[in-house]
N, C-alpha and C positions, 0 to 999 in steps of 0.2 A: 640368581636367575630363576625363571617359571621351571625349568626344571627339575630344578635342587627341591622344590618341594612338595614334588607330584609323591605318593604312595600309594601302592599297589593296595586293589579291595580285601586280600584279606589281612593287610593291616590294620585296613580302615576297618574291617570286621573287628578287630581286636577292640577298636578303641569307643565302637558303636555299640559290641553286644549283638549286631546285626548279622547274620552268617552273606558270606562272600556272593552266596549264590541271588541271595536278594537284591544284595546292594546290584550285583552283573543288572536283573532286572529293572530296577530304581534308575539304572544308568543309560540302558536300551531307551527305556521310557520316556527319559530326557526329566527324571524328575530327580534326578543325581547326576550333578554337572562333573561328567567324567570323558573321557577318550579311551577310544580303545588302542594301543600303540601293536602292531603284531596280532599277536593274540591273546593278550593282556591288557585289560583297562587298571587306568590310574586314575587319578583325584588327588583332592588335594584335602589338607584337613581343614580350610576354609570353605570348602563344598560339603564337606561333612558336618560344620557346623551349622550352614546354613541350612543343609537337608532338616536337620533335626530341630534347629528352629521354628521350621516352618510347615514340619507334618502335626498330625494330630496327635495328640499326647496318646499312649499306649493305653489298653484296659480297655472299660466299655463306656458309649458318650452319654453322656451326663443325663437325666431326663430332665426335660422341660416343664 
């Protein structure tokens, strides 16, 4: 079930390199497909790969 695979942020922090308190905000923001269940948000590590797929690569952007 969608259950079984939800993980809590700072797992997801573990497996990101991302600290927990970021990802809470990446999640507010609706730009980290997560819920907050209580008062703890979860995710999935399909939301966190798509997170990371789809931001900008880390460092500084390239010049033109």
């Amino acid at each position: 079930s969608k259950l079984d695979q939800l993980i809590s942020l700072s797992e997801a922090s573990e497996i990101t390199n991302i600290s927990s308190d970021h990802l809470r905000r990446l999640a507010e923001q609706g730009k980290l497909d997560a819920k907050k269940i209580g008062r703890n948000w979860v995710t999935t590590r399909e939301a966190i790969e798509d997170y990371l797929k789809k931001r900008n690569p880390p460092g500084r952007p390239k010049k033109a």
